[in-house]
C-alpha positions as CSV (number, residue, x, y, z in Angstrom):
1,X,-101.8,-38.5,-216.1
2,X,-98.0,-39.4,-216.2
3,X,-96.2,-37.4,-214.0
4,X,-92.5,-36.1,-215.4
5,X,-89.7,-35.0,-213.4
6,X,-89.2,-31.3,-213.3
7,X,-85.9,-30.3,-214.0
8,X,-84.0,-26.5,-214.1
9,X,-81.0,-28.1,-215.8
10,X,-80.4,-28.9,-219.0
11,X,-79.9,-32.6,-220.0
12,X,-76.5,-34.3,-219.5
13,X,-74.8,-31.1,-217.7
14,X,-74.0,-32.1,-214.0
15,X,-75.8,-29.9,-210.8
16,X,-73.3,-27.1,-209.5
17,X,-72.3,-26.4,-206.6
18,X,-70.6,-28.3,-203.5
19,X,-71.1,-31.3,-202.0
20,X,-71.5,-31.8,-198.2
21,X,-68.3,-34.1,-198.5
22,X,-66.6,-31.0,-200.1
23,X,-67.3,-28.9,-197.4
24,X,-66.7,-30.8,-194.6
25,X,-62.9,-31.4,-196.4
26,X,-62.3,-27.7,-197.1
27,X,-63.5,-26.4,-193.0
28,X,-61.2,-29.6,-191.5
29,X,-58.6,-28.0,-193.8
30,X,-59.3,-24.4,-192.9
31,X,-59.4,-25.5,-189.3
32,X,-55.9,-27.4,-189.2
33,X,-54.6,-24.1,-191.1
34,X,-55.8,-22.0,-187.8
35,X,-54.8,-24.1,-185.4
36,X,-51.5,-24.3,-186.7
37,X,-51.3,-20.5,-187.5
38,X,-52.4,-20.2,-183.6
39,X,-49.6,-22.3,-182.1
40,X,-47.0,-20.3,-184.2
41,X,-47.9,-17.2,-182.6
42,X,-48.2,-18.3,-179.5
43,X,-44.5,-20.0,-179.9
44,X,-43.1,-16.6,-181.4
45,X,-44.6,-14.5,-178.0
46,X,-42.9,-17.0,-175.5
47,X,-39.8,-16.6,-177.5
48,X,-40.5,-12.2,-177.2
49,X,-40.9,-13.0,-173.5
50,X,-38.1,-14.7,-173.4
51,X,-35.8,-12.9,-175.4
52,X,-36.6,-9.3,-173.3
53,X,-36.0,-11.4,-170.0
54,X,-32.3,-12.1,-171.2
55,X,-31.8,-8.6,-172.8
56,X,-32.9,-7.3,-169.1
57,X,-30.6,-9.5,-168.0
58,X,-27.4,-8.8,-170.4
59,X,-27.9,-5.4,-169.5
60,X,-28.1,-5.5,-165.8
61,X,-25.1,-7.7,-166.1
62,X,-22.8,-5.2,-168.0
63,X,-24.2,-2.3,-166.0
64,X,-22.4,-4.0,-162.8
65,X,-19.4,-4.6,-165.1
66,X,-18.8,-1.5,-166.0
67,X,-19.2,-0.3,-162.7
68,X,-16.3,-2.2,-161.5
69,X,-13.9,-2.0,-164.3
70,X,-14.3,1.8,-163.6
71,X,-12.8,1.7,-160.3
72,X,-9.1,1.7,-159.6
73,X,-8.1,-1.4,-159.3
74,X,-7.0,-1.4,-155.3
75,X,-10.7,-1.0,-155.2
76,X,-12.5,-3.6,-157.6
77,X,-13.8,-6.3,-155.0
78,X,-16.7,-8.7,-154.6
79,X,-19.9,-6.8,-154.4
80,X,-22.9,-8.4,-152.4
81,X,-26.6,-9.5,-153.7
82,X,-28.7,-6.4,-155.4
83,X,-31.9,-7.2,-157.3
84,X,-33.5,-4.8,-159.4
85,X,-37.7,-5.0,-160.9
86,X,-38.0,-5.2,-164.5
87,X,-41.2,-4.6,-165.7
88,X,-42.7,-5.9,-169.2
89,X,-46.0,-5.8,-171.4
90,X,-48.8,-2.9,-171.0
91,X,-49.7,-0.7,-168.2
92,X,-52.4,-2.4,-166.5
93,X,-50.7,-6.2,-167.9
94,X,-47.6,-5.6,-166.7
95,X,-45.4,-8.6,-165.5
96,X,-42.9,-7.9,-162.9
97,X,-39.5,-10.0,-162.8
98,X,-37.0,-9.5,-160.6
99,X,-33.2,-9.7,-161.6
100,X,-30.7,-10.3,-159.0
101,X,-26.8,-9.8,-159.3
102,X,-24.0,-10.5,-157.9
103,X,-20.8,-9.3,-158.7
104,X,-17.3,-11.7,-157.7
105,X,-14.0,-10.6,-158.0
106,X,-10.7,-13.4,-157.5
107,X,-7.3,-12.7,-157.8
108,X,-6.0,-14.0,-160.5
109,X,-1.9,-12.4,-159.8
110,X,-0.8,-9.5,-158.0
111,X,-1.9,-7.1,-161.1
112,X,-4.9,-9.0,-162.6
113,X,-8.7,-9.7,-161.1
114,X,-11.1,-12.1,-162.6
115,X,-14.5,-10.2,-162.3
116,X,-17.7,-12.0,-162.8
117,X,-21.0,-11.1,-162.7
118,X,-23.9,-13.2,-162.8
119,X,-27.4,-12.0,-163.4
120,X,-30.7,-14.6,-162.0
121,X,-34.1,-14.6,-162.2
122,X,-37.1,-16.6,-162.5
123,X,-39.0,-17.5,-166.1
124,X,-42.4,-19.3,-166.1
125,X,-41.1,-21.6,-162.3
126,X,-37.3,-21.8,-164.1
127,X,-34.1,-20.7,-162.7
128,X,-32.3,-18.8,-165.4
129,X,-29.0,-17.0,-165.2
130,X,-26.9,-14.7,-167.1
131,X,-23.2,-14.0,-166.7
132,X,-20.2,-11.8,-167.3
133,X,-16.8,-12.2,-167.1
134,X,-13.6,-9.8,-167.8
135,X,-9.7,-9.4,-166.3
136,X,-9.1,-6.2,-164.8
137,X,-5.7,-5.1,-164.7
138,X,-3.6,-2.5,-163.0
139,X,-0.7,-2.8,-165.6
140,X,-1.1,0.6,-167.8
């Protein structure tokens, strides 16, 4: 008795389906695609971090600004060290970050002070800084 080949296809049609080449190309493709999806993200949340920091920063710099351009002008001097705690993220993730300022005032003539104020702090083991500048005047 001759044994014949059993077959659920018809004759000259090719099998369907996917080959384990196939796959292997598509989940090394659909893996690179992650991976680079992944490192994206993670980029864009450093630059969020990053971003806040100096917004803390810009602010607490123009807050001490303000404050002296709002004196009379007899009384706009240097001001010493003051740091302030920023806090970021969710309650119970929070990251603390300390901002310290310090305000200098020259003389630039009798009726004109240079005022600067420069804003520090510490990002990821990196000094970082932030500063203001502006002429005060006591010419109306």
């Amino acid at each position: 008795m001759a044994m014949s080949h059993c077959s659920f296809r018809p004759p000259g049609r090719r099998a369907r389906g996917f080959s384990l080449v196939e796959i292997l190309v598509a989940f090394f493709l659909l893996g690179v695609a992650i991976i680079v999806t992944l490192s994206i993200l993670s980029g864009s949340a450093r630059a969020e971090h990053g971003s806040r920091l100096d917004l803390a920063a810009a602010l607490a710099a123009q807050a001490g600004l303000d404050q002296e351009v709002r004196l009379p002008f007899a009384s706009v001097a240097s001001v010493p060290l003051s740091t302030s705690t920023v806090s970021f993220g969710q309650r119970g993730e929070e990251e603390k970050v300390v901002l310290s300022t310090v305000v200098t005032v020259s003389s630039v003539s009798s009726t004109c002070k240079d005022v600067v104020v420069t804003v520090t702090w510490t990002d990821d083991g990196r000094a970082r800084n932030y500063t203001l500048e502006t002429l005060v005047s006591n010419v109306p």
